[in-house]
PARO-889632 format. One line per field, with one value per atom (N, C-alpha, C): residue in three letters; chain; x, y negated, z. Coordinates in nm, 3 decimals, m for minus. Atoms other than C-alpha are relative to their C-alpha. Last residue first. Layout:
// PARO-889632
type: c(Ala/...);
mol: c(A/...);
X: c(X/...);
Y: c(Y/...);
Z: c(Z/...);
This chain:
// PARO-889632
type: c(Unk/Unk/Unk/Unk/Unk/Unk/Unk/Unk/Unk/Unk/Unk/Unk/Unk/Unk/Unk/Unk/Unk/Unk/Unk/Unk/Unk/Unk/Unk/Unk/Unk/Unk/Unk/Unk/Unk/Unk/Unk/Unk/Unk/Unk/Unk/Unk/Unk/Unk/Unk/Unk/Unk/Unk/Unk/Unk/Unk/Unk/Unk/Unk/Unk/Unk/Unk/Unk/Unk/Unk/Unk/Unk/Unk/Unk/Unk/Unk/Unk/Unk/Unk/Unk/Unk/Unk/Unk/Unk/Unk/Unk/Unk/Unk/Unk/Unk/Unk/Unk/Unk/Unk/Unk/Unk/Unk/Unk/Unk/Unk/Unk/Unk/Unk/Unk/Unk/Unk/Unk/Unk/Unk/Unk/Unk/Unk/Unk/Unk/Unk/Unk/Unk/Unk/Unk/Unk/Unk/Unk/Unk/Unk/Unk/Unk/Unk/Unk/Unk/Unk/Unk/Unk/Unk/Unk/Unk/Unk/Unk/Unk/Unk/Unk/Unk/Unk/Unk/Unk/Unk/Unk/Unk/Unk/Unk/Unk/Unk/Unk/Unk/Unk/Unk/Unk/Unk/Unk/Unk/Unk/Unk/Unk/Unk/Unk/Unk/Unk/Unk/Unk/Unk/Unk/Unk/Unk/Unk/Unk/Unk/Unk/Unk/Unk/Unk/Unk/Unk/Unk/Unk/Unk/Unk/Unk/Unk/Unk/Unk/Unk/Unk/Unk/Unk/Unk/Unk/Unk/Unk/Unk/Unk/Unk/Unk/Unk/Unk/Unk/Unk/Unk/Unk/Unk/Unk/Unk/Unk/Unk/Unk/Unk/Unk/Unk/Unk/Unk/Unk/Unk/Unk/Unk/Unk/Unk/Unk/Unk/Unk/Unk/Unk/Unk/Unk/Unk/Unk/Unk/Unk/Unk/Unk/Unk/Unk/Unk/Unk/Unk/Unk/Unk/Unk/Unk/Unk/Unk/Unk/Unk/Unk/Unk/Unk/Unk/Unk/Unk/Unk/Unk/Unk/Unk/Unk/Unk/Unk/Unk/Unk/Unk/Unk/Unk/Unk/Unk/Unk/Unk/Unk/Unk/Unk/Unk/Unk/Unk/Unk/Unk/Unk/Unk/Unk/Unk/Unk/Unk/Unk/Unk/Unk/Unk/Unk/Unk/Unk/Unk/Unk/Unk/Unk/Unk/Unk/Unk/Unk/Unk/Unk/Unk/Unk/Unk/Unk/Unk/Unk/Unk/Unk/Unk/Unk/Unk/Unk/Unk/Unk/Unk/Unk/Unk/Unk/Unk/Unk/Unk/Unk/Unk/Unk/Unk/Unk/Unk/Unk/Unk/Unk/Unk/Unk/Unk/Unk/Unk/Unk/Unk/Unk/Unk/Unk/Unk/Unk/Unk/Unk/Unk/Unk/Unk/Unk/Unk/Unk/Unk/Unk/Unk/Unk/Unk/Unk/Unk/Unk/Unk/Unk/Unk/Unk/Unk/Unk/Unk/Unk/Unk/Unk/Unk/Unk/Unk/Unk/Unk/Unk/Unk/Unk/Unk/Unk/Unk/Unk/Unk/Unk/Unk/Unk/Unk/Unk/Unk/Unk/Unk/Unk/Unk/Unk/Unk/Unk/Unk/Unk/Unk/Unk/Unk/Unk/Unk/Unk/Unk/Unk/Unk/Unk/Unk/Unk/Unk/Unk/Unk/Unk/Unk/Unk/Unk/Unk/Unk/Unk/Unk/Unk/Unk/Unk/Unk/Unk/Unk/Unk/Unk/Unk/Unk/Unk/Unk/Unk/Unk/Unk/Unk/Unk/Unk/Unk/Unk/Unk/Unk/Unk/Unk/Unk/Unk/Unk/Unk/Unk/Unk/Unk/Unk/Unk/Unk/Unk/Unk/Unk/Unk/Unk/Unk/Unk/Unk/Unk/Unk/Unk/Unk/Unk/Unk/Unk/Unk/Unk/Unk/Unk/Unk/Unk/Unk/Unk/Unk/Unk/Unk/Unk/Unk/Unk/Unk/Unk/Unk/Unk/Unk/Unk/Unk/Unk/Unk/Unk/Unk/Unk/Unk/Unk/Unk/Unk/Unk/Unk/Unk/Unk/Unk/Unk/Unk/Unk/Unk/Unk/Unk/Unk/Unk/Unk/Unk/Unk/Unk/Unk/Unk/Unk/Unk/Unk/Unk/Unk/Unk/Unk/Unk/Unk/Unk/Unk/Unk/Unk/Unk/Unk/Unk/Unk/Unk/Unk/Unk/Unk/Unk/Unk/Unk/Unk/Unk/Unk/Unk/Unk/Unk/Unk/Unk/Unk/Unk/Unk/Unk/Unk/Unk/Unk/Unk/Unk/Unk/Unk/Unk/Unk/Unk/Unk/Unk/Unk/Unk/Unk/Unk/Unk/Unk/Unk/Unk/Unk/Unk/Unk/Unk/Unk/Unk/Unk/Unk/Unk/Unk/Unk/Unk/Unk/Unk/Unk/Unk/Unk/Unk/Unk/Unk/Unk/Unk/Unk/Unk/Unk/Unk/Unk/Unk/Unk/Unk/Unk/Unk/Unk/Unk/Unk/Unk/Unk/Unk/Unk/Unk);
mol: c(A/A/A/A/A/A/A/A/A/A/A/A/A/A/A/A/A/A/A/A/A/A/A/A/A/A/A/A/A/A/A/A/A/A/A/A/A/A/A/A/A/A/A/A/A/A/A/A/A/A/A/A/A/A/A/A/A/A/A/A/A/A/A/A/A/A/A/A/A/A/A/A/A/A/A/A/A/A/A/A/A/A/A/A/A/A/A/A/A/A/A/A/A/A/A/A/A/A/A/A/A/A/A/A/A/A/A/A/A/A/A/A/A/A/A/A/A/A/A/A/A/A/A/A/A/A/A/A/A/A/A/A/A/A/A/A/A/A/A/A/A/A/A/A/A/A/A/A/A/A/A/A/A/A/A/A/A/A/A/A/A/A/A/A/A/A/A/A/A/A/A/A/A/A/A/A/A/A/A/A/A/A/A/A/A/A/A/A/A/A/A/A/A/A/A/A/A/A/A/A/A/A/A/A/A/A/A/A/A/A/A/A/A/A/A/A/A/A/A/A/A/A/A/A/A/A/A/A/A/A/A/A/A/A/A/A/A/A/A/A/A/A/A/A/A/A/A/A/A/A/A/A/A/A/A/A/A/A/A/A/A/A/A/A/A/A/A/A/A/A/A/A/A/A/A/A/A/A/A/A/A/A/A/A/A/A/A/A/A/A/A/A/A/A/A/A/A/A/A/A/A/A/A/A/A/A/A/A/A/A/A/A/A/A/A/A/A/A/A/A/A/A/A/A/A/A/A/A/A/A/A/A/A/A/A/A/A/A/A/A/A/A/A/A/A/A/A/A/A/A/A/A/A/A/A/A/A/A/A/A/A/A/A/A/A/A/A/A/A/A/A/A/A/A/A/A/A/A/A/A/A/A/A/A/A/A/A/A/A/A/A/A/A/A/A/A/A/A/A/A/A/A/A/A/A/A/A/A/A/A/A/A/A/A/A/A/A/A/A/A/A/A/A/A/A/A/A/A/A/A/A/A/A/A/A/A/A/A/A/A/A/A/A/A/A/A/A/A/A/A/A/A/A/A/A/A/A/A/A/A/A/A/A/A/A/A/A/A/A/A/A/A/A/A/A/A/A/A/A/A/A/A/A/A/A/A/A/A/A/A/A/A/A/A/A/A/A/A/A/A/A/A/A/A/A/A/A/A/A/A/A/A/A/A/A/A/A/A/A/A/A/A/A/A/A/A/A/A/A/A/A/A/A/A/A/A/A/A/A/A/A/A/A/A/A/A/A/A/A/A/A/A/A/A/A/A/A/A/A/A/A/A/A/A/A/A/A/A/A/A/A/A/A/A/A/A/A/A/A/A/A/A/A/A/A/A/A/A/A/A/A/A/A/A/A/A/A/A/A/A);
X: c(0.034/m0.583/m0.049/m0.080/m0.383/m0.029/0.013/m0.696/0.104/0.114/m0.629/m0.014/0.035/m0.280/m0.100/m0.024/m0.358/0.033/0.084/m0.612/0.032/0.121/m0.375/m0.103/m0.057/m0.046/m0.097/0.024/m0.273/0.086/0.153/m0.452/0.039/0.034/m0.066/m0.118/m0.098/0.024/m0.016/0.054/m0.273/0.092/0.172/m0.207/m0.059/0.009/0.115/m0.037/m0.060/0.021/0.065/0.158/m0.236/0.094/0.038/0.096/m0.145/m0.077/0.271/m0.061/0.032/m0.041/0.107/0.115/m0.072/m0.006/0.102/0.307/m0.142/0.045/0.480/m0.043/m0.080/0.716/m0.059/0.057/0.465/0.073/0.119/0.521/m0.021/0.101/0.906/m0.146/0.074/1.118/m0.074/m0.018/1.352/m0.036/m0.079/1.198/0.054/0.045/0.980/0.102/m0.029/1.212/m0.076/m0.133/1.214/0.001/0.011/0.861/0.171/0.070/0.750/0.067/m0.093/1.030/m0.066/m0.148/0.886/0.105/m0.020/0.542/0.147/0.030/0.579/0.002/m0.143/0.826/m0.117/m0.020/0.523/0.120/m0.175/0.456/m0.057/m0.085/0.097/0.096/0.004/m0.084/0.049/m0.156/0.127/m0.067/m0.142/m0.159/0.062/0.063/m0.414/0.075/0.024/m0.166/m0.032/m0.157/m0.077/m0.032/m0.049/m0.458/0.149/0.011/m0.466/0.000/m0.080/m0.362/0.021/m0.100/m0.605/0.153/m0.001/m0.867/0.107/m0.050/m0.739/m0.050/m0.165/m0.743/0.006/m0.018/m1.163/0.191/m0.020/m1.217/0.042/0.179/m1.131/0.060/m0.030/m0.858/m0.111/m0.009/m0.978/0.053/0.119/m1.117/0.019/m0.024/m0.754/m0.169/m0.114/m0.808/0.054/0.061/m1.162/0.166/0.110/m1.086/m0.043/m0.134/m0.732/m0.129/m0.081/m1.007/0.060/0.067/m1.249/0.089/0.030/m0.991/m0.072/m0.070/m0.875/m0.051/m0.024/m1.178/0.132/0.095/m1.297/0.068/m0.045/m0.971/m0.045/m0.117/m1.052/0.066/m0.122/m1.388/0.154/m0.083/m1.634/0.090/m0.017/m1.866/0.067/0.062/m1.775/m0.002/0.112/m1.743/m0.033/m0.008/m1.429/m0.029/0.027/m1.484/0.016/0.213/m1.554/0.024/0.077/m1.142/m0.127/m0.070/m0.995/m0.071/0.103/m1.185/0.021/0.175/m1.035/m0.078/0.006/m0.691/m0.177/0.012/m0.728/m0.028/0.099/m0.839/0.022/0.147/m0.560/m0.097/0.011/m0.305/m0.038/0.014/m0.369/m0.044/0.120/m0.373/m0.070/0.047/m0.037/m0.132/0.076/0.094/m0.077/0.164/0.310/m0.075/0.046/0.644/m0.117/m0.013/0.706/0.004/0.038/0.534/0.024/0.007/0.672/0.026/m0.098/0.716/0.063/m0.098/0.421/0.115/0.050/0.231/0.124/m0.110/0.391/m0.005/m0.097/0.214/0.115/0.009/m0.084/0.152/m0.009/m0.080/0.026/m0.169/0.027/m0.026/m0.147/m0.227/0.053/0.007/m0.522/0.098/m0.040/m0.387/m0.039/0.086/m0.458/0.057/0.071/m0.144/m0.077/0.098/m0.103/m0.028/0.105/0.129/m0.106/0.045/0.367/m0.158/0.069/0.384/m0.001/0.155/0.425/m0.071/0.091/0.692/m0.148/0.031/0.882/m0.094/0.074/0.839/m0.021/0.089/0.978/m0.110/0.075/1.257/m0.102/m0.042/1.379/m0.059/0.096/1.306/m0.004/0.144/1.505/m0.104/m0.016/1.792/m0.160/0.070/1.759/m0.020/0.126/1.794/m0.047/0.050/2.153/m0.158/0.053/2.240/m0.063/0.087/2.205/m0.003/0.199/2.354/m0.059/0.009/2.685/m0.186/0.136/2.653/0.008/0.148/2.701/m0.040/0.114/2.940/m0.114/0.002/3.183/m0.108/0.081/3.133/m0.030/0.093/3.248/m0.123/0.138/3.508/m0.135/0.000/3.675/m0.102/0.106/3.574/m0.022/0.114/3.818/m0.115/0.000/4.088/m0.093/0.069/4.021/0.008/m0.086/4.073/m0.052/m0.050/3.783/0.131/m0.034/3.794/0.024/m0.100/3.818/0.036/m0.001/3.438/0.168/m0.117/3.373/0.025/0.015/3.014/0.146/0.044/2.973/m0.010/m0.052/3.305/m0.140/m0.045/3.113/0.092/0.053/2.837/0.124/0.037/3.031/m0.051/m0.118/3.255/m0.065/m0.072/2.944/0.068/0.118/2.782/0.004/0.010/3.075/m0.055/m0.211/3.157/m0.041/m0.013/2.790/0.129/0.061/2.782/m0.006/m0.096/3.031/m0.015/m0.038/2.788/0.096/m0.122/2.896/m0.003/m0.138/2.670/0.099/m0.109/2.331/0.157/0.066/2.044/0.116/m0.088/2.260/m0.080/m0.025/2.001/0.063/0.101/1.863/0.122/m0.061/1.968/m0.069/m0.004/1.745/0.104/m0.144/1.684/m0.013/m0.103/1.411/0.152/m0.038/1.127/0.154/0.046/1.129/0.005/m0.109/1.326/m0.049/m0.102/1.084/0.145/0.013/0.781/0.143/0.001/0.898/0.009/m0.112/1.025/m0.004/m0.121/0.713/0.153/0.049/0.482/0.074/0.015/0.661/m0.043/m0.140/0.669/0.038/m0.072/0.280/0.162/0.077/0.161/0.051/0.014/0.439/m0.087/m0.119/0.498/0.014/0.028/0.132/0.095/0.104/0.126/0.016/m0.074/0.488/m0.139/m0.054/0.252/0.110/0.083/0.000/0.087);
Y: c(m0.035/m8.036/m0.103/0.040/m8.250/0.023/0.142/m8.207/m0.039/0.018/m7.835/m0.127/0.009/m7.900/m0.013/0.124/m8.106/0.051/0.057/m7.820/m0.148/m0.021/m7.586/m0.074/m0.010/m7.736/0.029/0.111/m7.868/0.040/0.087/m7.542/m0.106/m0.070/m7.369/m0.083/0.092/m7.718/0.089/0.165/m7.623/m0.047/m0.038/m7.223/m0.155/m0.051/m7.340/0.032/0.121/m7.542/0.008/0.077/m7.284/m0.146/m0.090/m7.034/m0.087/m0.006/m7.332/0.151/0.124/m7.389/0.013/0.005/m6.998/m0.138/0.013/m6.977/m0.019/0.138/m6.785/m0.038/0.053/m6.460/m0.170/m0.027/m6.301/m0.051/0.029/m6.417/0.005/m0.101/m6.392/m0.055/m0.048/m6.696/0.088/m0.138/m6.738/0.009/m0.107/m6.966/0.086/m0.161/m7.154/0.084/m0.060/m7.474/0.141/0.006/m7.513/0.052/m0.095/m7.462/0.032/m0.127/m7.716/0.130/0.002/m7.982/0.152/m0.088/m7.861/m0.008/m0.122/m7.923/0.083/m0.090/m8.262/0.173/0.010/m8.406/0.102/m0.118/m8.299/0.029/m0.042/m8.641/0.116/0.088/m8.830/0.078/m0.069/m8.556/m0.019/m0.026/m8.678/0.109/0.099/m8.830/0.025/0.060/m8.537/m0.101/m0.134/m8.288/m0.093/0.096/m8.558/0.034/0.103/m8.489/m0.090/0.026/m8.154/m0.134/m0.062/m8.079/m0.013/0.120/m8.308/0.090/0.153/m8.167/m0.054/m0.002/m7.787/m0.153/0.023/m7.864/0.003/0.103/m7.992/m0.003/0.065/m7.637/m0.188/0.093/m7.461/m0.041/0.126/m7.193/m0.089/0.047/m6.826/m0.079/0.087/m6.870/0.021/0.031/m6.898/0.034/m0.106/m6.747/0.005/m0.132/m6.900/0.091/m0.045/m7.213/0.158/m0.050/m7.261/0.043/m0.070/m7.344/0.104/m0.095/m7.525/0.104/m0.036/m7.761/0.155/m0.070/m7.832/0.055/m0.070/m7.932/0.100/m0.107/m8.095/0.111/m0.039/m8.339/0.139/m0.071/m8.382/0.052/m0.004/m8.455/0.060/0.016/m8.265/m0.061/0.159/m8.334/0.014/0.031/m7.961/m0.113/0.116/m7.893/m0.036/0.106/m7.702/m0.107/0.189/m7.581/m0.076/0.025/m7.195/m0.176/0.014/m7.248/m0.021/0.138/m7.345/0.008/0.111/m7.079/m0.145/m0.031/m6.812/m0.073/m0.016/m6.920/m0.049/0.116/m6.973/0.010/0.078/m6.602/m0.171/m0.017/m6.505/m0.019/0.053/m6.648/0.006/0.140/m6.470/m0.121/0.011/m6.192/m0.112/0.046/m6.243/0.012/m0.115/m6.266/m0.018/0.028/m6.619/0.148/m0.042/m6.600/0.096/m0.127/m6.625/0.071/m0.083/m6.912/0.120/0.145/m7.055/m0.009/0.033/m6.725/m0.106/m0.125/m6.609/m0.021/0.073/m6.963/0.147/0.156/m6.898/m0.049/m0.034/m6.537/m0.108/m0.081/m6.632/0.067/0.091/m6.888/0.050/0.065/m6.650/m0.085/m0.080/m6.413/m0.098/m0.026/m6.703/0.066/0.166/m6.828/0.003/0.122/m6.457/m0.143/0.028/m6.220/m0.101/m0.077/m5.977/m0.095/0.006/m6.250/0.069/0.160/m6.299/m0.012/0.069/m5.950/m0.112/m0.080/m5.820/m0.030/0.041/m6.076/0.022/0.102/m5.913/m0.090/m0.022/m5.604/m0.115/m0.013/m5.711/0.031/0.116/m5.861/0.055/0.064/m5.562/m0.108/m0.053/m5.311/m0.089/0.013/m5.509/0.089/0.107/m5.536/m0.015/0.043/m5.185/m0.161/m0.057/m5.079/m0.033/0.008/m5.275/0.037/0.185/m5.179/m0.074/m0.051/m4.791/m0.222/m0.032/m4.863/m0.058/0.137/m5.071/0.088/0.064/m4.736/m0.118/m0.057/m4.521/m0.077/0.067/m4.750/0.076/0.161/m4.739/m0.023/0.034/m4.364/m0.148/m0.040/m4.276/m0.050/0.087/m4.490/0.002/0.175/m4.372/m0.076/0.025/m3.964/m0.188/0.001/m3.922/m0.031/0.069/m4.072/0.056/0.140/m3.927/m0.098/0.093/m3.603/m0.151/0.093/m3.359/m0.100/m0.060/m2.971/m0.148/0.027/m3.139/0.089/0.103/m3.203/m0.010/m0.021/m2.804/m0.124/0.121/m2.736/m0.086/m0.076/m2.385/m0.125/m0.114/m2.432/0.009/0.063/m2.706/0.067/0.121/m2.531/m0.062/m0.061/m2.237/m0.103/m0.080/m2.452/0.058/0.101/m2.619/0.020/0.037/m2.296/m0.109/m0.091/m2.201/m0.004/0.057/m2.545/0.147/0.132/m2.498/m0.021/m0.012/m2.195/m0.082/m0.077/m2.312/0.071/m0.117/m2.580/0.068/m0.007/m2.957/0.185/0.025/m3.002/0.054/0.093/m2.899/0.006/0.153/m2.869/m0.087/0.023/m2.606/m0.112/0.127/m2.506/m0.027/0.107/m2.173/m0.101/0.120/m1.907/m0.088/0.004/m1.599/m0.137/0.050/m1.619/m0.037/m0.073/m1.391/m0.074/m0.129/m1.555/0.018/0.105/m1.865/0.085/0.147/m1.677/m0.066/m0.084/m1.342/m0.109/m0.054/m1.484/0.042/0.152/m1.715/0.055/0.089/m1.408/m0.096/m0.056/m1.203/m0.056/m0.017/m1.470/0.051/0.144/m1.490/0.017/0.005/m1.075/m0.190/0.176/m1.121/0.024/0.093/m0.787/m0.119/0.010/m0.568/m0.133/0.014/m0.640/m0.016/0.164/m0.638/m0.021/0.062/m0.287/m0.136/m0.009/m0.158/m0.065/0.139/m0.251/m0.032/0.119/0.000/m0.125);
Z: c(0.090/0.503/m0.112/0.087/0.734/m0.120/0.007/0.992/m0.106/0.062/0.976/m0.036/0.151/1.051/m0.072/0.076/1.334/m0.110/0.021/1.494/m0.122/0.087/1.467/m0.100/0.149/1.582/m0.051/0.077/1.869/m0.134/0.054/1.959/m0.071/0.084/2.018/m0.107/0.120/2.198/m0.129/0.045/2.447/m0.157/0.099/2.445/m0.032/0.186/2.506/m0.056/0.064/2.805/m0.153/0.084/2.923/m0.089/0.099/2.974/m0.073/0.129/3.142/m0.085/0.081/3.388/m0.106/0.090/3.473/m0.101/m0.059/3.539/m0.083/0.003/3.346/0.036/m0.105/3.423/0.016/m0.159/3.252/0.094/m0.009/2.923/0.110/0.031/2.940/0.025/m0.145/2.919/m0.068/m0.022/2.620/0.160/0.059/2.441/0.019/m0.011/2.689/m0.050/m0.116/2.733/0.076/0.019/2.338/0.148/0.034/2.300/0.060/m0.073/2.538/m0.073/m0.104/2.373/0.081/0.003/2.021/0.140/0.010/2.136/m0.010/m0.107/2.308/m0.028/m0.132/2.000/0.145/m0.061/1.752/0.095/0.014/1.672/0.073/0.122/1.615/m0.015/0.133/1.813/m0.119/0.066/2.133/m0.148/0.054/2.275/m0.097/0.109/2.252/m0.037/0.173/2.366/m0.087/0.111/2.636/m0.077/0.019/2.769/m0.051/0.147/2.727/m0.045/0.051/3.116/m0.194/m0.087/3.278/m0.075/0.024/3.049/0.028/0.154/3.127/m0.079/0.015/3.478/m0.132/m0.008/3.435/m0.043/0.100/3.260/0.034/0.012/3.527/m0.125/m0.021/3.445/m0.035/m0.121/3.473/0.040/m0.103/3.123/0.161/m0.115/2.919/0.113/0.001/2.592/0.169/0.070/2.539/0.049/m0.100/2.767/m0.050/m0.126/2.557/0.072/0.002/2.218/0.089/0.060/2.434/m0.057/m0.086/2.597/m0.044/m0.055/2.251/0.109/0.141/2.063/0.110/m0.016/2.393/m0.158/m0.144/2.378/0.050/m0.009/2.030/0.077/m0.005/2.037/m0.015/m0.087/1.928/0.056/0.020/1.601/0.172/m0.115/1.496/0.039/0.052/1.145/0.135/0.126/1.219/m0.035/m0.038/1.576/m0.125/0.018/1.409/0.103/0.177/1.288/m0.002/0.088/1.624/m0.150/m0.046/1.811/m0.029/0.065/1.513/0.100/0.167/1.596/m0.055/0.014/1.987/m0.128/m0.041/1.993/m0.012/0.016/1.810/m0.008/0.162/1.941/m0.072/m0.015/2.261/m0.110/m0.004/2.110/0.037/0.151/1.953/0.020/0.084/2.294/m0.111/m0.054/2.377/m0.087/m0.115/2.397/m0.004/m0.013/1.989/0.198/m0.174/2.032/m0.014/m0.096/1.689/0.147/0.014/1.499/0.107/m0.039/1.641/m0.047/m0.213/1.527/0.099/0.008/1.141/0.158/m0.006/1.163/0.038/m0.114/1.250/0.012/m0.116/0.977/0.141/0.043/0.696/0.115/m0.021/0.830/0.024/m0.150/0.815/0.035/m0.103/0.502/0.136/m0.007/0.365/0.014/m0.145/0.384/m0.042/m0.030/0.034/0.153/0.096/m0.182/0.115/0.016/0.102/m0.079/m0.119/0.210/0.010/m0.013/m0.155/0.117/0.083/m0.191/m0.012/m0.030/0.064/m0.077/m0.136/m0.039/0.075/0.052/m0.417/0.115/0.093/m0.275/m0.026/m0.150/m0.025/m0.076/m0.029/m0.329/0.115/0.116/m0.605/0.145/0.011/m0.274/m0.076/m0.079/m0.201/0.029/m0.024/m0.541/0.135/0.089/m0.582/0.015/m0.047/m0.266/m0.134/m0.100/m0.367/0.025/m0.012/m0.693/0.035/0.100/m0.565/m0.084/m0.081/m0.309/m0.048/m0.037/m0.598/0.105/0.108/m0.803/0.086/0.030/m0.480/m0.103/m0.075/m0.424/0.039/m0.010/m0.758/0.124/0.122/m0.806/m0.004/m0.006/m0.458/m0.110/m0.089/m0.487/0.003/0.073/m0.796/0.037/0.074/m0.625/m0.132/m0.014/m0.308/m0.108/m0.042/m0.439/0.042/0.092/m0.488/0.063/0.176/m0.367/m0.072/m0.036/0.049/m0.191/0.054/0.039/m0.049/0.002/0.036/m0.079/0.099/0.098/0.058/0.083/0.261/m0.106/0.118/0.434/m0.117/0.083/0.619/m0.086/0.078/0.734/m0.057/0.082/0.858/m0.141/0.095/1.069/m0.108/0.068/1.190/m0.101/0.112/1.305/m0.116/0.105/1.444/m0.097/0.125/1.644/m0.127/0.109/1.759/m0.126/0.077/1.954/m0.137/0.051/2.209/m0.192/m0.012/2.275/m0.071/m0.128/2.288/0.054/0.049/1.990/0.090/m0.112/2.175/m0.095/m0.030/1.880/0.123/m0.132/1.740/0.038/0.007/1.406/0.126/m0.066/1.433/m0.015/m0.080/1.196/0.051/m0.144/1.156/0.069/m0.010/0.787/0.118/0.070/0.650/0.100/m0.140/0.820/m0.040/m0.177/0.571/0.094/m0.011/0.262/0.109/m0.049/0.334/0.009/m0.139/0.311/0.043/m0.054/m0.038/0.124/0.016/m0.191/0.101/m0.082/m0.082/m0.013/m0.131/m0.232/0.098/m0.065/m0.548/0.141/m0.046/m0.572/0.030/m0.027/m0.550/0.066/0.041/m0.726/0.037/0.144/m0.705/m0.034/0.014/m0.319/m0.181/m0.057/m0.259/m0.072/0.055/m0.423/0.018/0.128/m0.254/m0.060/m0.033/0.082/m0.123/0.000/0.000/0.000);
């Protein structure tokens, strides 16, 4: 019965017998005794020491002049592809995470999209922000976040208050922040927002 199988699917029994068939295991610990043999074997069975280095040199110079070559056309063309494929919401979400790279991208987020449905809103500007940081922030009253958005609204002419805030965040951790400097870059977050929009 089993000469039958064997006739009929000799493919089949080839393939069964090449994946069982071969009892080596792979040295997963290097530093075993086991290993150096297995090695040794391996590299006898591919024998780099048949070419000279002066046939290997040209060769492996135009091959990785190739390889960079191809990862260059594939390193441009990926990049490109993630310019072309992010919205103006992406590309903006991305440009604020660059910015506040402290600050969680969820965070940034939610101000985002409560900066965009205030659009048409006949709000002030003070309330425009407050609102915003109140959605990402809500266990800060809303009066501190007034008394706190108030330069924001000042200093919408110049971006000197944001880039000094960003500058003495930069390499603090999120959590190491207090609550009023984490609502203060969710404030300067809202005002890059709100003043590009307005530049539109």
């Amino acid at each position: 019965m089993d000469n039958e199988l064997e006739i009929h699917f000799p493919v089949e029994t080839d393939l069964v017998e090449l994946i069982w068939g071969d009892e080596t295991v792979y040295p997963w610990n290097p530093s075993d005794p086991i290993a150096d043999h297995y090695f040794s074997i391996q590299d006898r069975s591919f024998p780099v020491t048949a070419w000279s280095s002066n046939e290997l040199s040209p060769n492996v110079e135009s091959f990785f002049a190739g390889l960079e070559e191809l990862w260059n056309g594939f390193k441009s063309e990926t990049e490109s592809l993630l310019v072309e494929g992010y919205s103006d919401l992406d590309q903006q979400l991305l440009n604020l995470q660059l910015q506040f790279g402290v600050v969680p991208m969820g965070i940034i987020e939610r101000i985002v999209n409560c900066a965009h449905s205030l659009y048409q809103s006949n709000l002030s500007l003070l309330e425009q922000l407050t609102v915003c940081v109140h959605g990402a922030f809500p266990h800060i009253d809303h009066e501190d976040l007034w008394v706190l958005a108030r330069p924001f609204v000042y200093a919408m002419r110049s971006g000197d208050m944001v880039e000094r805030l960003v500058d003495t965040t930069r390499n603090s951790q999120w959590h190491t922040l207090s609550d009023v400097e984490q609502a203060r870059l969710g404030l300067a977050i809202a005002q890059v927002i709100l003043s590009s929009r307005d530049s539109l």
